[in-house]
N, CA, C and O of each residue as an XYZ file, in Angstrom:
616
protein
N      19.588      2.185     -7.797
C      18.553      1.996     -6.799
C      19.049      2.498     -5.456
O      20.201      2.218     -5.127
N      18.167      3.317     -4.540
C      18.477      3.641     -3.867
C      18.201      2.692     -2.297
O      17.368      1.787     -2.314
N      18.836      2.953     -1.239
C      18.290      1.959      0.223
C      17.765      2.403      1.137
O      18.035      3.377      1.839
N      16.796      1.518      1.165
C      15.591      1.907      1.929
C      16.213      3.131      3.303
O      15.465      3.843      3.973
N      17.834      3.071      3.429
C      17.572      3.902      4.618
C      17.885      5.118      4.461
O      18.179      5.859      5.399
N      17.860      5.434      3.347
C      18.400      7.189      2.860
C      16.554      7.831      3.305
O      16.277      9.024      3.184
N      15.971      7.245      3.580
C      14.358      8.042      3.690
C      13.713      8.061      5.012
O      12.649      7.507      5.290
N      14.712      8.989      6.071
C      14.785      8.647      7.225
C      13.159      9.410      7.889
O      12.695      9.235      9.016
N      12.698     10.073      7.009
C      11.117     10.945      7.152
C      10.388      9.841      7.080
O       9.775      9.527      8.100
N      10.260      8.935      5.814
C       9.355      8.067      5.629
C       9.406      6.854      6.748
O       8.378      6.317      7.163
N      10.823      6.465      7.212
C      10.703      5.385      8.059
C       9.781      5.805      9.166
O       8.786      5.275      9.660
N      10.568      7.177      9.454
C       9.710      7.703     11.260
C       8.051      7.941     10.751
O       7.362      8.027     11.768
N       7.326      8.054      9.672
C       6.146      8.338      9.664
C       5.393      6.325      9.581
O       4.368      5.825     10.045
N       6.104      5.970      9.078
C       5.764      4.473      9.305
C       5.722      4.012     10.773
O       4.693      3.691     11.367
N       7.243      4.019     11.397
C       6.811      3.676     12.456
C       5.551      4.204     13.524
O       4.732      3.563     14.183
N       5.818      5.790     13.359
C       4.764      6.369     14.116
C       3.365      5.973     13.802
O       2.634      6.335     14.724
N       2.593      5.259     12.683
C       1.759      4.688     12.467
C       1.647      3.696     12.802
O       0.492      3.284     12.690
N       2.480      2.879     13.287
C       2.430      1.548     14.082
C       2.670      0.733     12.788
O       2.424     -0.448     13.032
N       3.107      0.939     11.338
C       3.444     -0.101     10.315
C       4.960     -0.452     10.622
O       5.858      0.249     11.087
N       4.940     -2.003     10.132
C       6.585     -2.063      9.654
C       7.128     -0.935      8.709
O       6.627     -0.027      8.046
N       8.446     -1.441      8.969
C       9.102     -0.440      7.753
C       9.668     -0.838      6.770
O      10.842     -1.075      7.051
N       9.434     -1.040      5.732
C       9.595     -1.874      4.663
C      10.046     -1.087      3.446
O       9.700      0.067      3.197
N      11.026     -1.997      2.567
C      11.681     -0.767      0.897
C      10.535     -0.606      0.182
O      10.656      0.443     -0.451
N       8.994     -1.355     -0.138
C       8.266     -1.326     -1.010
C       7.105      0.307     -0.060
O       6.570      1.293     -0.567
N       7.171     -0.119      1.221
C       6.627      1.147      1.769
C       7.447      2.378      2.262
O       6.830      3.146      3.000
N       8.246      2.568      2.082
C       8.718      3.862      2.125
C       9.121      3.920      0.665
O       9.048      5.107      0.349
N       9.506      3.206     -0.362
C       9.438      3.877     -1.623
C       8.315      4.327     -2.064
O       8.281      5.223     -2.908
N       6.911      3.608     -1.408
C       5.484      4.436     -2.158
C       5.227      5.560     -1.276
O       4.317      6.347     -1.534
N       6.304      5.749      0.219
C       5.627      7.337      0.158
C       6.777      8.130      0.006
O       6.609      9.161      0.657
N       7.904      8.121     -0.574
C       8.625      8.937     -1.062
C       8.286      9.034     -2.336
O       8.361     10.232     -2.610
N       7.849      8.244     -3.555
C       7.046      8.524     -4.876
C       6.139      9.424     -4.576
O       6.117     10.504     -5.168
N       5.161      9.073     -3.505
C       3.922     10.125     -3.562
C       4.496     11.554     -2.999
O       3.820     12.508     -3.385
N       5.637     11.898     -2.144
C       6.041     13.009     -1.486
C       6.271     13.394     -2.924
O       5.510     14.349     -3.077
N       6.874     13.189     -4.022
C       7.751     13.848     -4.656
C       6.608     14.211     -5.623
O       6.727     15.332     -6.118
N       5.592     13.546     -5.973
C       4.633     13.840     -7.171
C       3.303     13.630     -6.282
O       2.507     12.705     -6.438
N       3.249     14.217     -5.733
C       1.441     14.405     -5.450
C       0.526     14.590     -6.488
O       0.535     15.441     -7.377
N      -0.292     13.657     -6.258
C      -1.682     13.700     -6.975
C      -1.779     12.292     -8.270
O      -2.522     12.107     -9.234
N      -0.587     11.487     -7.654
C      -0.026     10.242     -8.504
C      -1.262      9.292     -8.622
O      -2.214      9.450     -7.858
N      -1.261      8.436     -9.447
C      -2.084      7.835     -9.316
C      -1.256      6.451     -9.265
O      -0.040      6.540     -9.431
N      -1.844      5.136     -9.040
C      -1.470      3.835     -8.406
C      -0.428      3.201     -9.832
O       0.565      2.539     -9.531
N      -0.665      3.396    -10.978
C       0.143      3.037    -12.022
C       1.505      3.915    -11.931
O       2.456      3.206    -11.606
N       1.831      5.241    -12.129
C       2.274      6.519    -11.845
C       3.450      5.969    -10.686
O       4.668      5.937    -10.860
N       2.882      5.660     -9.775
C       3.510      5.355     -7.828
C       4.285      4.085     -8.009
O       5.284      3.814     -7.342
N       3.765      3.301     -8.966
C       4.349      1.874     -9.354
C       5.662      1.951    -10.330
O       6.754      1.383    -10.367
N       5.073      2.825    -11.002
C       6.753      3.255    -11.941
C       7.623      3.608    -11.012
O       8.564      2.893    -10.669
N       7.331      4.907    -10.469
C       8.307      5.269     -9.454
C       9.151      4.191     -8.848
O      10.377      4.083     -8.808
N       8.186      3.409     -8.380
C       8.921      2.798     -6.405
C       9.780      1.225     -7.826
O      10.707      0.475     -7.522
N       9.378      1.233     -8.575
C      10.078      0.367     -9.439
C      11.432      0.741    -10.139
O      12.285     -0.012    -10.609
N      11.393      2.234    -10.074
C      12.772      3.119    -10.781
C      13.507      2.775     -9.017
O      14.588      2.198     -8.903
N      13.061      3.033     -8.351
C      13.569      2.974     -6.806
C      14.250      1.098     -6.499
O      15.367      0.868     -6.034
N      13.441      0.240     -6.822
C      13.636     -1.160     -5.881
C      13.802     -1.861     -7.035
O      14.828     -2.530     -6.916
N      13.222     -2.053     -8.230
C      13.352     -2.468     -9.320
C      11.981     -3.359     -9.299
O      10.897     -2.802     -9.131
N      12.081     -4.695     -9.470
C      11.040     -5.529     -9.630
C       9.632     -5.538     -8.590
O       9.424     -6.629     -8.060
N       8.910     -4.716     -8.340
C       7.407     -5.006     -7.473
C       6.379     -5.193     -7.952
O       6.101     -4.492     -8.925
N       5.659     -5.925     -7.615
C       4.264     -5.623     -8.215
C       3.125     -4.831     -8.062
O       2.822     -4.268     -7.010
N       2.410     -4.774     -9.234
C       1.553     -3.811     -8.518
C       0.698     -4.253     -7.826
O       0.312     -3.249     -7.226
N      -0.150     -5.451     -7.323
C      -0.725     -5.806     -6.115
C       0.241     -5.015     -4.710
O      -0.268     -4.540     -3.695
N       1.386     -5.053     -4.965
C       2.365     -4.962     -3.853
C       1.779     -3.312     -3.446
O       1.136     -3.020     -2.438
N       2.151     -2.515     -4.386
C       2.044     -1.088     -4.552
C       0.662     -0.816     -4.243
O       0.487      0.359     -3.918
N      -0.335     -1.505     -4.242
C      -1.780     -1.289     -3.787
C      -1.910     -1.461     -2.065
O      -2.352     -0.806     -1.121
N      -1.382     -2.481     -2.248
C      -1.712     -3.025     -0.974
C      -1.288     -2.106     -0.004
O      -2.000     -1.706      0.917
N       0.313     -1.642     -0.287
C       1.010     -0.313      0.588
C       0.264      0.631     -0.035
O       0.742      1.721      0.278
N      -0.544      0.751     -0.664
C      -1.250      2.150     -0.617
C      -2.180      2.523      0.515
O      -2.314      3.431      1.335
N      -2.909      1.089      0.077
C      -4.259      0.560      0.820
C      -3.855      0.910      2.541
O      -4.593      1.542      3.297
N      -2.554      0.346      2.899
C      -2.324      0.349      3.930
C      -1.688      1.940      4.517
O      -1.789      2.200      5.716
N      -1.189      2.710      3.769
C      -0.985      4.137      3.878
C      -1.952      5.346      4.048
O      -1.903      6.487      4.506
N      -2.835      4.544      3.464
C      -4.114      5.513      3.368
C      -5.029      4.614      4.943
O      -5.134      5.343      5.930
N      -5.351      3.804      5.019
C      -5.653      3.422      6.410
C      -5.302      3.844      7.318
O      -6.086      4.353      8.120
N      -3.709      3.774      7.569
C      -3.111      4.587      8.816
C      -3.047      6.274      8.547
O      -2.826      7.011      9.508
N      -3.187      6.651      7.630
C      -3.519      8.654      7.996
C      -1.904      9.395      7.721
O      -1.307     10.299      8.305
N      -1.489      8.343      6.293
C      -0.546      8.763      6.105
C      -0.491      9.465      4.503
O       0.037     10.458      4.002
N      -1.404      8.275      4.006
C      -1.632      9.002      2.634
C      -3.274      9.613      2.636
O      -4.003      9.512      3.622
N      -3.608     10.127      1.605
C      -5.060     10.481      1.528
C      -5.330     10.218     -0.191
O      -4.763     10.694     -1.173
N      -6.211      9.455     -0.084
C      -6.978      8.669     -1.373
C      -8.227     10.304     -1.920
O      -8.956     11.024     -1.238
N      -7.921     10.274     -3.366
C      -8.926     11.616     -3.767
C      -9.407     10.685     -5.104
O      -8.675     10.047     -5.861
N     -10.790     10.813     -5.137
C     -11.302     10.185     -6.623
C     -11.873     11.379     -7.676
O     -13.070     11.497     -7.937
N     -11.030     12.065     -8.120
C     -11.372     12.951     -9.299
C     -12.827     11.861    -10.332
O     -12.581     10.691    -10.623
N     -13.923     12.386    -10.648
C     -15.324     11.422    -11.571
C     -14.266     11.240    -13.003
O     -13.825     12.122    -13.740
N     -14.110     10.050    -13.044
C     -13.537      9.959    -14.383
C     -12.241      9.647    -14.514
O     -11.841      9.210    -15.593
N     -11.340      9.830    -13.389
C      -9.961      9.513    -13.333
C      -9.668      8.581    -12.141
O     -10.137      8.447    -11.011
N      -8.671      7.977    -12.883
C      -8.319      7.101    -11.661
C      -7.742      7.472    -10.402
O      -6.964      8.426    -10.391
N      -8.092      6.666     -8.995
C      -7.642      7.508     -7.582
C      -6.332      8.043     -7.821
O      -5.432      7.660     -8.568
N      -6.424      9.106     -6.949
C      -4.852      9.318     -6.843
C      -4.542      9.852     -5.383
O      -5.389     10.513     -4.783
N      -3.482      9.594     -4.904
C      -2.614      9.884     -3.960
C      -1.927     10.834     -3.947
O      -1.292     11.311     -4.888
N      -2.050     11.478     -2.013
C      -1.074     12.869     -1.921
C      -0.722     12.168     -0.553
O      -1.033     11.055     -0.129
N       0.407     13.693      0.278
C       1.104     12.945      1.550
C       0.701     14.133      2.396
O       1.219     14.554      3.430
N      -0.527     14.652      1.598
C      -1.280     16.202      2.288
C      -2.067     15.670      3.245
O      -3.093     15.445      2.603
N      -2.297     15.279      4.471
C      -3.650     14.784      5.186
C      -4.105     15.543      6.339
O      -3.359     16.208      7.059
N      -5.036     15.450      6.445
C      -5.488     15.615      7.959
C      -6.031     17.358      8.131
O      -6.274     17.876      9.221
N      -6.149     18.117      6.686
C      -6.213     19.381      6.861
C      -7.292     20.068      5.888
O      -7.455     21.270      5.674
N      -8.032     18.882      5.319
C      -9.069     19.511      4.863
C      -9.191     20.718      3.970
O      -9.698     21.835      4.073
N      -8.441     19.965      2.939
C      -8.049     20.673      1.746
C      -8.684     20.311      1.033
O      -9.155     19.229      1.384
N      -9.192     20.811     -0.388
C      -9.860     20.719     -1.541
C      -8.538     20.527     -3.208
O      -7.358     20.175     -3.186
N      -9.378     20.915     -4.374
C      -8.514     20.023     -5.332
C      -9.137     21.014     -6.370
O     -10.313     21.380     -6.354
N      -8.092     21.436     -7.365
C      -8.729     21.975     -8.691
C      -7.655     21.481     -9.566
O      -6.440     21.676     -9.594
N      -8.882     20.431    -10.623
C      -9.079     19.402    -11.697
C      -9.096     20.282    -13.208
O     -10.001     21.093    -13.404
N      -8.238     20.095    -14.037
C      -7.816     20.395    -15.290
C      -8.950     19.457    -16.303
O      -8.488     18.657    -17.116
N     -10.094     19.604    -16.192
C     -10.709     19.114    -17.481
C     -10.157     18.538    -18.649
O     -10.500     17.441    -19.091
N      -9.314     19.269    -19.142
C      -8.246     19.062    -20.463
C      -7.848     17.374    -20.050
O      -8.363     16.279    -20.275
N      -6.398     17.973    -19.181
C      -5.217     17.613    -18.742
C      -5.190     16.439    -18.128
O      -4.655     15.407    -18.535
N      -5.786     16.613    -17.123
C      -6.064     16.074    -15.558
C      -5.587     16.763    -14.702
O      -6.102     16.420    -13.638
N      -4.590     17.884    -14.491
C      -3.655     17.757    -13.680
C      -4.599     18.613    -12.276
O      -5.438     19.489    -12.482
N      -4.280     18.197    -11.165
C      -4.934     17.988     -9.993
C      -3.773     19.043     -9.018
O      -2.602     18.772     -8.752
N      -4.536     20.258     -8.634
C      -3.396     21.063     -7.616
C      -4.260     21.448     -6.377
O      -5.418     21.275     -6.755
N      -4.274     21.807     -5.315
C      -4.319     21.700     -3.793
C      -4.976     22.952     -3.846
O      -4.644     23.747     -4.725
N      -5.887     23.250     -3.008
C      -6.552     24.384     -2.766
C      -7.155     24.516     -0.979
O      -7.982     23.789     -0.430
N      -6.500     25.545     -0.471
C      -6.809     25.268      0.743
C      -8.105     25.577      0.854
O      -8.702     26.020     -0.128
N      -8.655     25.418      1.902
C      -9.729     25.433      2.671
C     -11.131     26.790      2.234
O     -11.136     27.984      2.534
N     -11.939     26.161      1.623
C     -12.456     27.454      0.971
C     -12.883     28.422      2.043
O     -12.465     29.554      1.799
N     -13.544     28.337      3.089
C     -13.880     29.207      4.166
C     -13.721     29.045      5.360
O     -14.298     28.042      5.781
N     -13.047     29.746      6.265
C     -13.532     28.977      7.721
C     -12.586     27.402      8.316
O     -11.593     26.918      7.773
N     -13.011     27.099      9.060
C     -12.572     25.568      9.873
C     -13.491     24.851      9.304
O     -14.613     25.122      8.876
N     -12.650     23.553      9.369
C     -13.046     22.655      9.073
C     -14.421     22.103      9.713
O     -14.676     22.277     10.904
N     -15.313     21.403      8.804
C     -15.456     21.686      7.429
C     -15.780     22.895      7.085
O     -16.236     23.827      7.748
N     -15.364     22.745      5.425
C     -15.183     24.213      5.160
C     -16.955     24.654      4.539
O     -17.276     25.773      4.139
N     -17.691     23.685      4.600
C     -18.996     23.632      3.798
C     -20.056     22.878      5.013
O     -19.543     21.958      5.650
N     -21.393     23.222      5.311
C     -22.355     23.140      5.770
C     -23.355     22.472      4.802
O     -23.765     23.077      3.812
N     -23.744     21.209      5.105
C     -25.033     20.860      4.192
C     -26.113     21.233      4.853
O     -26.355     21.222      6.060
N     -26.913     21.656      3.689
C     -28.263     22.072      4.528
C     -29.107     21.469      5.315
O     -29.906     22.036      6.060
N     -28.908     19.849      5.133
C     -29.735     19.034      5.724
C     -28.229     17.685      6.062
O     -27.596     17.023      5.239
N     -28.137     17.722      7.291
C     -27.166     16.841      7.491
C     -27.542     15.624      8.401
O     -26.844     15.032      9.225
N     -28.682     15.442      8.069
C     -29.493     14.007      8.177
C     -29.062     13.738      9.701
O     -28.789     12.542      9.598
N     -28.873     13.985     10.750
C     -28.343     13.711     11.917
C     -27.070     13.218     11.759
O     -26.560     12.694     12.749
N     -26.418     13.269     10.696
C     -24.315     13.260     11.028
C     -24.139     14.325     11.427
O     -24.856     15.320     11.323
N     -22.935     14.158     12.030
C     -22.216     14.488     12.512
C     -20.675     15.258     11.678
O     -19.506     14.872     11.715
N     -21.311     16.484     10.956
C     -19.884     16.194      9.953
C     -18.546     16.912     10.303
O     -18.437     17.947     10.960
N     -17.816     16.370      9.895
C     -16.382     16.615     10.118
C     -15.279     16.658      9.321
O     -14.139     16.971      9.662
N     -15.799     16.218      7.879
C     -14.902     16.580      6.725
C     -15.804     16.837      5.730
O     -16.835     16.166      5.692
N     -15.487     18.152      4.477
C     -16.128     18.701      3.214
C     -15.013     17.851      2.484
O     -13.890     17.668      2.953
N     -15.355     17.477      1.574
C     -14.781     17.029      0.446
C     -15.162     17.773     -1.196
O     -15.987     17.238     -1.936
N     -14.375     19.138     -1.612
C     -14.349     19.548     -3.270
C     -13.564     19.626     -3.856
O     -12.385     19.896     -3.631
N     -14.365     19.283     -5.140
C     -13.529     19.036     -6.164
C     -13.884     20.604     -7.288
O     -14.947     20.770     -7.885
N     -13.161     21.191     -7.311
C     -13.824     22.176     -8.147
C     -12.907     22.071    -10.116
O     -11.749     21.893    -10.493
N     -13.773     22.220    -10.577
C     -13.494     21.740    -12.115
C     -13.305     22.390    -12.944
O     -14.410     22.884    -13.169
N     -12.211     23.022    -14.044
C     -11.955     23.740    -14.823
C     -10.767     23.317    -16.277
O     -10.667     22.254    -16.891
N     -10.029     24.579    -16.450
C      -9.196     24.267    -17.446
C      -8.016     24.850    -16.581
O      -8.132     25.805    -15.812
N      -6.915     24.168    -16.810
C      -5.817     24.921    -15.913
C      -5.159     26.031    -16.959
O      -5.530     26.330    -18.094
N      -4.024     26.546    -16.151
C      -3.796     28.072    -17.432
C      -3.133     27.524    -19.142
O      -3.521     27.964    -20.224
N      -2.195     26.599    -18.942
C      -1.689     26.093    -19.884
C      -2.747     25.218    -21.369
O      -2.653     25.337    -22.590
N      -3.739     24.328    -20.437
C      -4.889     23.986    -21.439
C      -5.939     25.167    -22.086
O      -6.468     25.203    -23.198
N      -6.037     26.224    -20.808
C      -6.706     27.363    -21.463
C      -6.261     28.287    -22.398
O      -6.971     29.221    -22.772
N      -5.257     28.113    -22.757
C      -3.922     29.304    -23.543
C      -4.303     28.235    -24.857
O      -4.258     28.808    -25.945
N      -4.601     27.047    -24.904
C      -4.825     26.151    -25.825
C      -5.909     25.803    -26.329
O      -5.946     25.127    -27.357
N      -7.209     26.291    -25.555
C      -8.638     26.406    -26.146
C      -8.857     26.429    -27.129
O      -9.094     25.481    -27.877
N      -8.829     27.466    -27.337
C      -9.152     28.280    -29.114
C      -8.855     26.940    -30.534
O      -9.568     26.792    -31.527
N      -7.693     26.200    -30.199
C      -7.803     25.473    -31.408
C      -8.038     23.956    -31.244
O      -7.652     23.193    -32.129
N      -8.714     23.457    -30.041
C      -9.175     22.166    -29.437
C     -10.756     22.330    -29.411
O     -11.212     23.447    -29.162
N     -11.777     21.055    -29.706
C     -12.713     21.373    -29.190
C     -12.390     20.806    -27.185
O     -11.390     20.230    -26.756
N     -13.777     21.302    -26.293
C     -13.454     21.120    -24.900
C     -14.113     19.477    -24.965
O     -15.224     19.163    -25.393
N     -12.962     18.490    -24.351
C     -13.315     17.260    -23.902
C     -14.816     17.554    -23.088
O     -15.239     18.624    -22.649
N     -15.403     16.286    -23.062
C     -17.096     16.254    -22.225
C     -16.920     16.570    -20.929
O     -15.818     16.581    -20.380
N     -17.990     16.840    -20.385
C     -17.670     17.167    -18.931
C     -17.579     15.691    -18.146
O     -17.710     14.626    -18.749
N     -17.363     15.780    -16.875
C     -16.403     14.928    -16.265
C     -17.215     14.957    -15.034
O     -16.860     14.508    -13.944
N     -18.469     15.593    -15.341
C     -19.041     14.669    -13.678
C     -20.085     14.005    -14.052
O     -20.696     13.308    -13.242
């Protein structure tokens, strides 16, 4: 197990958020630095290979609270459980492995943020696009041919 003070990135992004600094919260954002796109079970193994005994209320709660302060960013793929990255604030998009799951980063499809215009934006004010764009990644597609394709997923 490692101590909490070998993760001298994660402490300074805690403090600079105005959180304590704690082993159960800087092990959930050094889990999520290292595997983006984790999901809350996934982040719990981790920070448990890290501290040993936590719970997962514990691991939520520092999620809950990571993603509040603008440190983590919460993504809900239709069909999979949330998952967590340590990507924020830049209005990035996501391409979803149908098969697999596996979830990789796609910058900004056009332009500044947002990267998408609704046609009718009801008097908001918008300031973040949120996509998810949906496929087979290369490895599940090399594997087509002798699988039928799981249902779609939205």
């Amino acid at each position: 197990m490692r101590d909490v003070g070998e993760s001298p990135e994660a402490r300074a992004q805690l403090r600079a958020a105005g959180l304590r600094v704690t082993a159960p919260r800087v092990a959930v954002l050094d889990a999520v630095a290292a595997h983006p796109h984790s999901d809350a079970d996934r982040v719990a193994a981790e920070v448990r290979t890290e501290l040993g005994s936590v719970s997962t209320q514990a691991v939520y709660d520092v999620l809950k609270a990571c993603v509040s302060a603008g440190l983590l960013r919460r993504i809900e793929p239709a069909g999979s459980p949330a998952r967590y990255e340590t990507r924020t604030g830049d209005n990035h998009h996501h391409l979803v492995c149908r098969e697999c799951g596996t979830v990789v980063d796609v910058d900004c499809v056009v332009g500044e943020a947002p990267c998408l215009q609704p046609s009718d934006a009801h008097g908001f004010t918008v300031d973040e696009a949120e996509v998810l764009f949906w496929g087979l990644c290369p490895q599940c597609r090399a594997t087509q041919g002798t699988r039928p394709p799981l249902a779609d997923h939205r």
